[in-house]
Each structure stands twice: as structure tokens, then as C-alpha cells.
TIRO-2110 file (N, C-alpha, C; in Angstrom, 1 decimal):
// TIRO-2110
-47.5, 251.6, 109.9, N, 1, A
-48.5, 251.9, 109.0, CA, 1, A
-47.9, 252.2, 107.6, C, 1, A
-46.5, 252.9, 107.5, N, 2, A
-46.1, 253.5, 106.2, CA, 2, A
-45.2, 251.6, 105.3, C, 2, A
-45.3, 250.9, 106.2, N, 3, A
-45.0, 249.6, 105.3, CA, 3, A
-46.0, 248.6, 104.9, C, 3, A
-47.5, 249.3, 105.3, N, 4, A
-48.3, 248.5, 104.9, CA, 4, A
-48.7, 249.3, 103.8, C, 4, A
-48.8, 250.3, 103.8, N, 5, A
-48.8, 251.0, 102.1, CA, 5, A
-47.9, 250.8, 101.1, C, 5, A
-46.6, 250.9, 102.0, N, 6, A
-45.7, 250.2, 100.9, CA, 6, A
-46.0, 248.6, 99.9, C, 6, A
-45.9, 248.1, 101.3, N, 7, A
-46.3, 246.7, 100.6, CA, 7, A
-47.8, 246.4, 100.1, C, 7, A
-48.8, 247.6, 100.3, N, 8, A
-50.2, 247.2, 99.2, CA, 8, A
-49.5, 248.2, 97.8, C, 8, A
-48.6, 248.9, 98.0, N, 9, A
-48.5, 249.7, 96.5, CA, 9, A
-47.5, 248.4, 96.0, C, 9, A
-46.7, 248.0, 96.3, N, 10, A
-45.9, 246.9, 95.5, CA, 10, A
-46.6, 245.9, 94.8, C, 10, A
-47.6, 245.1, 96.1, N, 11, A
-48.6, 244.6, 94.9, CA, 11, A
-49.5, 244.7, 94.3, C, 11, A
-49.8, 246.0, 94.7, N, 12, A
-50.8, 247.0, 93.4, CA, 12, A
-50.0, 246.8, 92.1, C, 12, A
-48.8, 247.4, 92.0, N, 13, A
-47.8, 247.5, 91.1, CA, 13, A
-47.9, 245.7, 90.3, C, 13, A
-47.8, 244.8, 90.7, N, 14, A
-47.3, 243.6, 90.6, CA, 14, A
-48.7, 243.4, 90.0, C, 14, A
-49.4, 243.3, 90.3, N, 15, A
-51.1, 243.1, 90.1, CA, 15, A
-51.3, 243.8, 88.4, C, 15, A
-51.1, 245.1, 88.6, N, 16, A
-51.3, 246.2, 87.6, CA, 16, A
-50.3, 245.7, 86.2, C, 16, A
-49.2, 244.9, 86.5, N, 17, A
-48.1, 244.7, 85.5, CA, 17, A
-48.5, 243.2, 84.7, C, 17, A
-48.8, 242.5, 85.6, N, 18, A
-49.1, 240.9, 85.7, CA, 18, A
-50.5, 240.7, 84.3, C, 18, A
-51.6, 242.2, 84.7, N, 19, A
-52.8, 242.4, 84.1, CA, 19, A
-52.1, 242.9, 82.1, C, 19, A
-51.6, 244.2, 82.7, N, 20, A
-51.6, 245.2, 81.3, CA, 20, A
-50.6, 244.4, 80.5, C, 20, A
-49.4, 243.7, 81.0, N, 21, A
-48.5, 243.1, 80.4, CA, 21, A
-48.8, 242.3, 78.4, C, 21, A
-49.9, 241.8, 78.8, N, 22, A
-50.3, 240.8, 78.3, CA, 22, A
-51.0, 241.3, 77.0, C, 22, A
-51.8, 242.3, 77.8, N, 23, A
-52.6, 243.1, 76.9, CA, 23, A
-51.7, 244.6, 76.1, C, 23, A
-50.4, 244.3, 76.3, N, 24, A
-49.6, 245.4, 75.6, CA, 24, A
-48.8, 244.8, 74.3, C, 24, A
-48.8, 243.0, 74.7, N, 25, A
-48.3, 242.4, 73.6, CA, 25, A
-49.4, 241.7, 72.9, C, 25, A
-50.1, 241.8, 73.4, N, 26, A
-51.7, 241.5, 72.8, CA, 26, A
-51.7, 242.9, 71.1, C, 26, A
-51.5, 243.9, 71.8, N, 27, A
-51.9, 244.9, 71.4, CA, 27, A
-50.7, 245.1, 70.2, C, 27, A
-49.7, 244.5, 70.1, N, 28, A
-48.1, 245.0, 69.2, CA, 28, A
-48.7, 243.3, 68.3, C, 28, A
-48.6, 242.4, 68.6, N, 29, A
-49.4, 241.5, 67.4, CA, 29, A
-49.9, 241.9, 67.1, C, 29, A
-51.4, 242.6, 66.7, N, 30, A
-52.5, 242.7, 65.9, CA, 30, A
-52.1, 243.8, 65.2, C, 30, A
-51.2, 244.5, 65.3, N, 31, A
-50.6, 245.6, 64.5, CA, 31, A
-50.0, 245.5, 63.3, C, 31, A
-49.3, 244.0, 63.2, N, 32, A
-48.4, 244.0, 62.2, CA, 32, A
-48.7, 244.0, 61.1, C, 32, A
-47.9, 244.4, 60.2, N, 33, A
-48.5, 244.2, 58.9, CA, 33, A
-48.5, 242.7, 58.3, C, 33, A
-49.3, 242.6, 56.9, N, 34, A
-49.6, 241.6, 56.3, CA, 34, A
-48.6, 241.2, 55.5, C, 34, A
-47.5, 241.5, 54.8, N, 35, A
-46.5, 241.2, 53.9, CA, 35, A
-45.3, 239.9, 54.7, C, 35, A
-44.8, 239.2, 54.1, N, 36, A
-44.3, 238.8, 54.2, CA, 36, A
-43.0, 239.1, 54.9, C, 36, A
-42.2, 239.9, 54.9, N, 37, A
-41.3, 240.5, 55.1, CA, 37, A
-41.2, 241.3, 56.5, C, 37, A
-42.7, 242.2, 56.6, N, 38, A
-43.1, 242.8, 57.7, CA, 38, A
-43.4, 241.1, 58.3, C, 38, A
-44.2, 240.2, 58.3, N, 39, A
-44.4, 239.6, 59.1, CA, 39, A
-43.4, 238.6, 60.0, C, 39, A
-41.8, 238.3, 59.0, N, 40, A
-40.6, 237.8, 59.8, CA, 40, A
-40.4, 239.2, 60.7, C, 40, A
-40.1, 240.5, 60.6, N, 41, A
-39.8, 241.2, 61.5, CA, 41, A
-40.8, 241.7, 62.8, C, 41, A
-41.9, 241.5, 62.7, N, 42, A
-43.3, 241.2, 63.5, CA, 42, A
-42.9, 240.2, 64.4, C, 42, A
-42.7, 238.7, 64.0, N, 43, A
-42.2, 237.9, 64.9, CA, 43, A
-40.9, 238.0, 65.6, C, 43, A
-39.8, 238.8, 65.4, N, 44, A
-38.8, 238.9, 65.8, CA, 44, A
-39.1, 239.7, 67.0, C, 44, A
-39.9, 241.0, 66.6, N, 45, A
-40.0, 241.9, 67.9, CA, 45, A
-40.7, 241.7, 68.4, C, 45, A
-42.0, 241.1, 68.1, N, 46, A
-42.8, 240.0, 69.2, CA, 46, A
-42.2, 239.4, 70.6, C, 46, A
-41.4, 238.5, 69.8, N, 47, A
-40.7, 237.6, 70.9, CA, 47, A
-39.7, 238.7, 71.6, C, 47, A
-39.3, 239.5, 71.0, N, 48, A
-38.1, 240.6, 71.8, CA, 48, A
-38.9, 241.1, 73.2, C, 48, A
-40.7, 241.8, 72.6, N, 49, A
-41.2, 242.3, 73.2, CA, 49, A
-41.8, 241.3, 74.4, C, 49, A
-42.3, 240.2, 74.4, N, 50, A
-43.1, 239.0, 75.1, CA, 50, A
-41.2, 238.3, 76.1, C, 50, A
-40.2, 238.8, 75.7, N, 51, A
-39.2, 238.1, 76.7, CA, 51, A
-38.9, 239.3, 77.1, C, 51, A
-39.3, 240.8, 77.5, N, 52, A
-38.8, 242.1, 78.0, CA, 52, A
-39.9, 242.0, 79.2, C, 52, A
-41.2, 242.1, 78.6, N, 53, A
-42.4, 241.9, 79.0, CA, 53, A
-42.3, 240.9, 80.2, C, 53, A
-42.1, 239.9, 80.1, N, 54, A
-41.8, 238.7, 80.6, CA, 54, A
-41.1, 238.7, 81.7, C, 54, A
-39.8, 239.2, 81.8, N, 55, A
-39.0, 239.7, 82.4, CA, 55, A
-39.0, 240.7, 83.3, C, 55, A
-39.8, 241.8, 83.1, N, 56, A
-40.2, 242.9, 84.0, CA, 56, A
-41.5, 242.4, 84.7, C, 56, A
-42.1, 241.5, 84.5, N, 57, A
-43.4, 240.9, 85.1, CA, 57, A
-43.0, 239.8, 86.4, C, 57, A
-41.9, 239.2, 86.2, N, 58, A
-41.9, 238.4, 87.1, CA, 58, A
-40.4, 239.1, 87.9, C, 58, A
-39.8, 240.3, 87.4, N, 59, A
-39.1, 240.8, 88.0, CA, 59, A
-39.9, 241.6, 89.6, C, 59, A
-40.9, 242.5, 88.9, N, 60, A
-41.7, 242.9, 90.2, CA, 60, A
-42.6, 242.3, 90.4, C, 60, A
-42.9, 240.6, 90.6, N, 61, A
-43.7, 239.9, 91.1, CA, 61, A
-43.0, 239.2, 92.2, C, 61, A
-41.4, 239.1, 91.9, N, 62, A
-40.6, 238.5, 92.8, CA, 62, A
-40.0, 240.0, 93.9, C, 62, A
-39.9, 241.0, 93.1, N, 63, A
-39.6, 242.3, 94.5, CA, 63, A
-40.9, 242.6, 95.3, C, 63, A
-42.3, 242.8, 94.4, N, 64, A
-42.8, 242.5, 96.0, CA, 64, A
-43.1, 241.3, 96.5, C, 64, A
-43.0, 240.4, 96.4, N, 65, A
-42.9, 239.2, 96.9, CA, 65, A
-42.1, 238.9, 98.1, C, 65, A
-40.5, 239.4, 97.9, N, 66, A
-39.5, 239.8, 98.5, CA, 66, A
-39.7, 240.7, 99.7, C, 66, A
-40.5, 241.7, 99.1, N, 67, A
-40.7, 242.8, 100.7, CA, 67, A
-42.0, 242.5, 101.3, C, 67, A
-43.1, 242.0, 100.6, N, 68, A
-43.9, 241.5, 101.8, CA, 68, A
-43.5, 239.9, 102.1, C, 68, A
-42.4, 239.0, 101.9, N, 69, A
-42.0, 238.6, 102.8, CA, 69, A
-41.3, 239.1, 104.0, C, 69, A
-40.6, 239.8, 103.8, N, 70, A
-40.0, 240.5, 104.5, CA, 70, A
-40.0, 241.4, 105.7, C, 70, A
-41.2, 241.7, 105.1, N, 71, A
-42.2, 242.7, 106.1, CA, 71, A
-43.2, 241.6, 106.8, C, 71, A
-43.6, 240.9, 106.5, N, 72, A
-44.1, 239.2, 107.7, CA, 72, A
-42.9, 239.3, 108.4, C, 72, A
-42.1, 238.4, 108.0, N, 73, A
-41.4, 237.5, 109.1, CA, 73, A
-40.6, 238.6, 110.5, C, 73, A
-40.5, 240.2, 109.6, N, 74, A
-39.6, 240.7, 110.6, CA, 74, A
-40.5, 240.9, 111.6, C, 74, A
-42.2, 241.1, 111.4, N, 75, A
-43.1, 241.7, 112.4, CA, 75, A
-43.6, 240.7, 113.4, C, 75, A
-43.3, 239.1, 112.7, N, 76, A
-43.6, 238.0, 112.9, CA, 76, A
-42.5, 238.2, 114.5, C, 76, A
-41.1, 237.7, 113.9, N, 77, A
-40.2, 238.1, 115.2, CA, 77, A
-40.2, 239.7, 116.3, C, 77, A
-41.0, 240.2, 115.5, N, 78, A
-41.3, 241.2, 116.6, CA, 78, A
-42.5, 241.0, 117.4, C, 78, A
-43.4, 240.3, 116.9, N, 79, A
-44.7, 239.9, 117.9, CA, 79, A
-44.0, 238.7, 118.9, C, 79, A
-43.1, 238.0, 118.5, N, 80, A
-42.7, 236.8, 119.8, CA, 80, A
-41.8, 237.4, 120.3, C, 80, A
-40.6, 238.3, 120.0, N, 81, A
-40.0, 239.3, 121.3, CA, 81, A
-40.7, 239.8, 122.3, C, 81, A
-42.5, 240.4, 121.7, N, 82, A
-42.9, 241.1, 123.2, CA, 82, A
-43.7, 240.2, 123.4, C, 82, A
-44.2, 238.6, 122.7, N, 83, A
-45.2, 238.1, 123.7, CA, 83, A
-44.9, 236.6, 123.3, C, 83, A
-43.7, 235.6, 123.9, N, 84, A
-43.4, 235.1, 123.5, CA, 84, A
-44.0, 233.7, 123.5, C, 84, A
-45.0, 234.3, 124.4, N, 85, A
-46.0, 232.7, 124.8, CA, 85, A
-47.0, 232.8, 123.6, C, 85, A
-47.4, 233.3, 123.1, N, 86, A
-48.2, 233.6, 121.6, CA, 86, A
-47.1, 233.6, 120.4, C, 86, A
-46.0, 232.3, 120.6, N, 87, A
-45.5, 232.3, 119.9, CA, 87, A
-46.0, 231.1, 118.8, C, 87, A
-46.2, 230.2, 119.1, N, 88, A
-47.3, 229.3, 117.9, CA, 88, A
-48.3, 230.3, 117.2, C, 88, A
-49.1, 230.6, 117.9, N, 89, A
-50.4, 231.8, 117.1, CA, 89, A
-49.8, 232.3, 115.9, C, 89, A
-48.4, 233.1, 116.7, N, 90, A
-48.0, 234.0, 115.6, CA, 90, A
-47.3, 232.8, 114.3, C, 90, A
-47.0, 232.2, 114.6, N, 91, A
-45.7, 231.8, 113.7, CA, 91, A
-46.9, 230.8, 112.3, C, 91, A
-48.0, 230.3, 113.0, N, 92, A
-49.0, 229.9, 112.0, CA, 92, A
-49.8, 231.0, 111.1, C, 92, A
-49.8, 232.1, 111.9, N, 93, A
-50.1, 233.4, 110.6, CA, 93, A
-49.3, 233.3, 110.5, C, 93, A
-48.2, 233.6, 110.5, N, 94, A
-47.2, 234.1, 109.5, CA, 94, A
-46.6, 232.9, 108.6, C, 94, A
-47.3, 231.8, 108.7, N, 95, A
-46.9, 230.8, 107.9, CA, 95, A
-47.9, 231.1, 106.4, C, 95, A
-49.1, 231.6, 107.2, N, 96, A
-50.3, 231.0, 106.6, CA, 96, A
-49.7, 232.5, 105.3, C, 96, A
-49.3, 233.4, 106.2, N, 97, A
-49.3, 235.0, 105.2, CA, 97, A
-48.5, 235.1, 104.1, C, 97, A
-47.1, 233.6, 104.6, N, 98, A
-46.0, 233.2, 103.7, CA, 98, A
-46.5, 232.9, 102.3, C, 98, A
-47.8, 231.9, 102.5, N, 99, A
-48.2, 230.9, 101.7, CA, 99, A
-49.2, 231.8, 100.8, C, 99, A
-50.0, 232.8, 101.3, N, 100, A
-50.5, 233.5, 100.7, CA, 100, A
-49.6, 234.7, 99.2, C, 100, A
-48.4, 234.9, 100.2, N, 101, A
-47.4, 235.8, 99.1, CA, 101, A
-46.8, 234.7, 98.2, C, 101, A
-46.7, 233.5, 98.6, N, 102, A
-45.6, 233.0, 97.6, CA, 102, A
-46.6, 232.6, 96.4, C, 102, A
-48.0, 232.3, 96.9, N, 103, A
-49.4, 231.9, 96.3, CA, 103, A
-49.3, 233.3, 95.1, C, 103, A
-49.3, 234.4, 95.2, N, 104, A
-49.6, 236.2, 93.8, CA, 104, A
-48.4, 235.4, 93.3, C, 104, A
-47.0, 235.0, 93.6, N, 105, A
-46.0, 235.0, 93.3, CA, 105, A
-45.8, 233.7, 92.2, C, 105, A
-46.7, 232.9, 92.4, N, 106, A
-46.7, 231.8, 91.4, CA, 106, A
-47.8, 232.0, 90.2, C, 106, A
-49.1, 232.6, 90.5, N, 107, A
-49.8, 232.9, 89.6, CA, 107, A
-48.9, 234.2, 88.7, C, 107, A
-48.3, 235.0, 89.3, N, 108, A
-47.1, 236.1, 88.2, CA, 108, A
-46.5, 235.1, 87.0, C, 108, A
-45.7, 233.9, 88.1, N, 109, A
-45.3, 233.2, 86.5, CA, 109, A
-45.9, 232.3, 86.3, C, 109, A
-47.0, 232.2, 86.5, N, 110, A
-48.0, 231.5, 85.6, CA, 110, A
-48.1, 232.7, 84.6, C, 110, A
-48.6, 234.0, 84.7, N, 111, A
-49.1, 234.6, 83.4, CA, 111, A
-47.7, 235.0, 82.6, C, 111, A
-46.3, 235.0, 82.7, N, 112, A
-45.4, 235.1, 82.7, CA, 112, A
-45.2, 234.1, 81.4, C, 112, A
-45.5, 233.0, 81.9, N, 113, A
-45.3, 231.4, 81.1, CA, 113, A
-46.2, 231.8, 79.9, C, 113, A
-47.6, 232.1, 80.3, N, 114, A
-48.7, 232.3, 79.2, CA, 114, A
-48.2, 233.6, 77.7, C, 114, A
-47.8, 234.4, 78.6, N, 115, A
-46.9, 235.6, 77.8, CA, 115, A
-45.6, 234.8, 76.9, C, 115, A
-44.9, 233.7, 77.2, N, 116, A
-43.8, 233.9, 76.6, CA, 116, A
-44.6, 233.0, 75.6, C, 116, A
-45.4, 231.3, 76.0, N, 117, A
-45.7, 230.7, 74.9, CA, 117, A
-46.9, 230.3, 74.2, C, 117, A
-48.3, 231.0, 74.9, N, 118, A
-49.4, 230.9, 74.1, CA, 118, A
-49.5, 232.3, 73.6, C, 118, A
-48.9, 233.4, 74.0, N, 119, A
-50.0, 235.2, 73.7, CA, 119, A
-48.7, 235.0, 71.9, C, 119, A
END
């Protein structure tokens, strides 16, 4: 039970970063000033902030991605140790739960991608 909390708080975490990310560099654009001068150093820390951002977004999209992989496949081999004739059943959920994690894991850098070259 204490790794299924873990792995809903990871992708709570992943979910919550993936969301506010966007709307933090959202929020550091519309700030800048109007001058010329301010607006080269606006773009500079822009992009500093949108490749930090960027980088911590797909950093915890890929760790929990990593532990609820992890946490499948090892339960996966523990459901065909004790019942090994329900070994297809299992091994297609656990295909199907693979595809579901790698599925949060691509939409991350999809908004990842959106963060570095449209926001």
C-alpha cells in the first residue's frame, strides 16, 4: 500500500510541475519591462528560465515514470512467482500499465517542447 502512495504522490508531483511550469514562465514574460535594454535582458533570462523550467519538468516526469515503472514490472514478476499459470493475464496488464506510464511521460515532453519554443 505505502508504494502506491508513493507512486500517486510522484505523479501528483509530475502532474503539478508539468501544469504550474508554464504558467511560472508565463508569469516572468509579462513582467518585463518596455525599454530596450531591459527587453535584451528579459530575453536572456527568459530562455535561462524556460531551459531550467524545462529541465526540472521532464527531469520529474522521467523519475516518476521510472518508479512506477518499476513498481509494475517488479509486482508484475511477483504475481507470476505465486500464480504462474496467470502468467499472460498478468504480463498484458502490465504491458497495458507500461504504455499507460510511458503515455504521462510523453505528454511531460510534449509540454516541455511547448515551454522551450512556443511560451
Amino acid at each position: 500500500m505505502n508504494r502506491k502512495k508513493t507512486f500517486a504522490f510522484a505523479l501528483l508531483l509530475t502532474l503539478i510541475f508539468a501544469v504550474a511550469l508554464p504558467t511560472m514562465v508565463l508569469a516572468a514574460e509579462t513582467s518585463a519591462a518596455s525599454s530596450e535594454v531591459a527587453q535584451i535582458t528579459a530575453d536572456a533570462s527568459t530562455a535561462s528560465g524556460k531551459s531550467i523550467g524545462a529541465g526540472i519538468a521532464i527531469g520529474f516526469a522521467a523519475l516518476g515514470g521510472g518508479i512506477g515503472m518499476g513498481l509494475v514490472v517488479g509486482r508484475a514478476a511477483e504475481g507470476v512467482s505465486r500464480q504462474p499459470e496467470a502468467e499472460g493475464k498478468i504480463r498484458s496488464t502490465m504491458m497495458l500499465g507500461l504504455v499507460f506510464i510511458e503515455t504521462a511521460i510523453i505528454y511531460a515532453l510534449l509540454v516541455v517542447i511547448l515551454i522551450i519554443f512556443v511560451l
